[in-house]
C-alpha positions in Angstrom: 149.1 128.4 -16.5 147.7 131.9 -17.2 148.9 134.8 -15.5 146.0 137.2 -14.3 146.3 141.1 -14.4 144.7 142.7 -11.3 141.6 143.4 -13.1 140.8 140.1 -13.9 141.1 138.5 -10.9 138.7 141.7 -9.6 136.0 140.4 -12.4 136.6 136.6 -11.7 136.0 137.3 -7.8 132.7 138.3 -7.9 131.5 135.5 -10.7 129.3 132.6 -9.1 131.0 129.4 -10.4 128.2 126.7 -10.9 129.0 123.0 -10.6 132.1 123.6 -8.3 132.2 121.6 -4.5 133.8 123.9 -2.5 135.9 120.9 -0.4 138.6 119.5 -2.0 141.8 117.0 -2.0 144.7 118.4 -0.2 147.8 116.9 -0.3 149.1 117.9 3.4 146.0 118.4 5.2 143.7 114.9 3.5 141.1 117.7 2.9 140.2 121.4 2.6 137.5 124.0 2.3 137.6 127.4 0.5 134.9 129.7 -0.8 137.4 130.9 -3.2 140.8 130.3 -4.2 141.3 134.7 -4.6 143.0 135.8 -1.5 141.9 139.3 -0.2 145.9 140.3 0.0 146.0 139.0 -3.8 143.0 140.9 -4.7 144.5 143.8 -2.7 147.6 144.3 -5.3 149.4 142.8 -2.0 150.0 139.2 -2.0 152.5 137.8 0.4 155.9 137.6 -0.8 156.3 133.9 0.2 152.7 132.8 -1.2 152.7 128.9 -1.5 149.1 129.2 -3.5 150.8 131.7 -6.1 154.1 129.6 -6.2 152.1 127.0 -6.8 150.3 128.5 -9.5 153.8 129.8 -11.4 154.6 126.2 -11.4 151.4 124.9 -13.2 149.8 123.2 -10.6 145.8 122.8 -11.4 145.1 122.2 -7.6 145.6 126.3 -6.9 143.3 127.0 -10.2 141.8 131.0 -9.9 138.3 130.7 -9.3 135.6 133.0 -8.1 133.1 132.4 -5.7 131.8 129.0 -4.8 128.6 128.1 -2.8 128.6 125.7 0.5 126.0 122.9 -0.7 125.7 120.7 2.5 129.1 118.9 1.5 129.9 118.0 5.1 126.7 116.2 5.4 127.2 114.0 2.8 130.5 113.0 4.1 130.9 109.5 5.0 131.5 109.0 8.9 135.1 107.2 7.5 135.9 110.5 6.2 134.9 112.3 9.1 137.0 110.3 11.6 140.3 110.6 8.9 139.8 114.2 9.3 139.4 114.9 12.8 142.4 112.6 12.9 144.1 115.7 11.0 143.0 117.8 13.5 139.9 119.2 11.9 138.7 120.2 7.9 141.1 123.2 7.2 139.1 126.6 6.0 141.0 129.0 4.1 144.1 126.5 2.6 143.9 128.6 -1.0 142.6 131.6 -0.3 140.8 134.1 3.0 137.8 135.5 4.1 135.6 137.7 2.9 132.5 138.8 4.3 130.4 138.1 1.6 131.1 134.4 3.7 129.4 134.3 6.6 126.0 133.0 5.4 128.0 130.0 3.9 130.0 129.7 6.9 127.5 129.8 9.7 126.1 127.0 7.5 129.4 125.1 7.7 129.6 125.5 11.5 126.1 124.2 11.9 126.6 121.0 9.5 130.2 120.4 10.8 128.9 120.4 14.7 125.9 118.2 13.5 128.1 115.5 12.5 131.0 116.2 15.0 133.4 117.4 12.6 136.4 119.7 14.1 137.1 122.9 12.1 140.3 124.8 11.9 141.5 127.9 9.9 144.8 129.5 9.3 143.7 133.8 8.8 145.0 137.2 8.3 141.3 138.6 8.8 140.7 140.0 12.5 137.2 140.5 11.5 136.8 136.6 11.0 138.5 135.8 14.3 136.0 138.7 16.0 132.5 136.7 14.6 133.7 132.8 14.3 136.0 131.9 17.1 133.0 130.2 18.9 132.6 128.4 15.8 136.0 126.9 15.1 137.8 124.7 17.5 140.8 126.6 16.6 141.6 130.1 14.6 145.3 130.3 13.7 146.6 134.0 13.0 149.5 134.3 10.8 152.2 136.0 11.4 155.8 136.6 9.7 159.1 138.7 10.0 158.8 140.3 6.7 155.7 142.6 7.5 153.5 140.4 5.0 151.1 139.1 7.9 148.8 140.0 10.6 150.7 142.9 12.9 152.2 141.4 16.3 150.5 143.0 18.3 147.1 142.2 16.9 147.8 138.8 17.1 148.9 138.6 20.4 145.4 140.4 21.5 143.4 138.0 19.2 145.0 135.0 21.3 144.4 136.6 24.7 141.0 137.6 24.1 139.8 134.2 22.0 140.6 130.7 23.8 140.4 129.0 20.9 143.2 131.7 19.2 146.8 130.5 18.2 149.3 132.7 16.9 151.2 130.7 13.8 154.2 131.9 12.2 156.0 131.9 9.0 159.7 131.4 8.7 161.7 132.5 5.8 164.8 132.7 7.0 167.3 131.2 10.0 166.9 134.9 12.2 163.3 134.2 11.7 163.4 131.5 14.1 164.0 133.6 17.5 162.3 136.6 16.4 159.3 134.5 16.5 159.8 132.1 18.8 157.0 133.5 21.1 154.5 132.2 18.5 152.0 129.0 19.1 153.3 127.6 15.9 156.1 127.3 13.7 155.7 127.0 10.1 159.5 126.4 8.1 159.0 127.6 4.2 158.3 125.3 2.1 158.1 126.6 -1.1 160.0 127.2 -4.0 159.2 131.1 -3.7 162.8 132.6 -3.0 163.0 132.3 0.8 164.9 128.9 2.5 163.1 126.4 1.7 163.6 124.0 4.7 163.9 120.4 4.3 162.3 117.7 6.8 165.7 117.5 8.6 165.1 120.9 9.3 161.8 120.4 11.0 163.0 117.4 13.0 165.9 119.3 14.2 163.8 122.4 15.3 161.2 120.3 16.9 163.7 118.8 19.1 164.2 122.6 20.3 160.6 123.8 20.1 158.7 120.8 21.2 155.3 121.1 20.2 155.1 124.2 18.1 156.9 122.8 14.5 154.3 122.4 11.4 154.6 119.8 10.6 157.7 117.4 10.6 156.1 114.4 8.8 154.6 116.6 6.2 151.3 115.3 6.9 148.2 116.2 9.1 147.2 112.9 9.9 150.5 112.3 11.5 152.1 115.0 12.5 152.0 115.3 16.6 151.4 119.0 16.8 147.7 118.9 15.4 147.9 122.6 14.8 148.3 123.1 19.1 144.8 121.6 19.6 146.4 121.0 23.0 147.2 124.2 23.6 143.6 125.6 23.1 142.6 122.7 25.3 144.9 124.3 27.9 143.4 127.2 27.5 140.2 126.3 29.1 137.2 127.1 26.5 
């Protein structure tokens, strides 16, 4: 697959790509919803060092194609109520699996809130953007803020003010490594690498064995959303109390 210099992925963000739904297949999640597949950290010169969407991408897969910017055209009402249900099963249609947000957004988005409540369609996201959190946790029955031990994330400290001022806030976690584990074992959720992109890259044993300690808080031990207990700690924000 082709490798883009810094200043093409600049040009190829800002083109309009015609013809292009912006929900697609996912393999872990059933299905997923991005605006574009060009993170802001990527477009930044600063991509995170474990990035499963670039790893991906070194390994030829077509799902994690670079693309610009896509237009919300009502896809969530046209879905059928059988995909609905499947979905909430998953714990809601994940925004932001490729890429992040923008700005340039939130027309598209409030559009996706609207359709998604008409039909009764949970939403969740997984962001490094404050500013997303600060206009759309209303919006999304839950915001997960990612954090890590290698300084590629959202700061600590921002995230841990995100969750107490937004009830529907988690903090979510990326481990890379064994020491990784305590350092972040005050986060909501606990993602173990799983990519071929130089950091462990934990097997399901792993993830059963560290759900036995951290009951509750492991993404995801059966390596699907439909199944997997945790439901990105949809319980949690229930406890909450939105």
């Amino acid at each position: 697959m082709k490798s883009y210099t810094l200043i093409e992925l600049q040009e190829i963000s800002t083109r309009v790509e015609e013809g292009k739904s912006c929900v697609c297949s996912n393999q872990k999640t059933y299905k997923s919803l991005d605006l574009t597949s060009i993170c802001p950290k990527l477009l930044a010169g600063d991509p995170c060092k474990y990035c499963y969407v670039q790893t991906s991408r070194e390994e030829g897969f077509n799902a994690k194609i670079v693309y610009g910017r896509i237009t919300y055209n009502g896809e969530i009402s046209r879905m059928n109520q059988a995909t609905i249900t499947k979905l909430n099963e998953c714990g809601g249609l994940r925004v932001f699996s490729f890429a992040d947000y923008y700005s340039w957004m939130d027309d598209d988005l409030e559009k996706i809130v609207a359709d998604a409540k008409k039909r009764g369609l949970k939403l969740k996201a997984i962001t490094k953007q404050a500013q997303f959190v600060h206009k759309f946790w209303k919006d999304f029955d839950v915001i997960h803020v990612s954090v890590d031990n290698i300084g590629d994330g959202m700061a600590w400290e921002t995230a841990k003010n995100l969750r107490e001022m937004y009830p529907t806030v988690l903090v979510r976690s990326v481990i890379t490594k064994d020491e990784d584990i305590q350092a972040l074992a005050w986060t909501d959720i606990l993602t173990l690498n799983h990519g071929n992109n130089g950091f462990k890259n934990y097997s399901k044993k792993n993830n059963d064995q560290l759900s036995q300690v951290f009951p509750g808080k492991v993404c995801c031990s059966t390596g699907k959303c439909q199944t997997c207990k945790v439901k990105c700690g949809l319980t949690k924000v229930g406890d909450k109390n939105i």
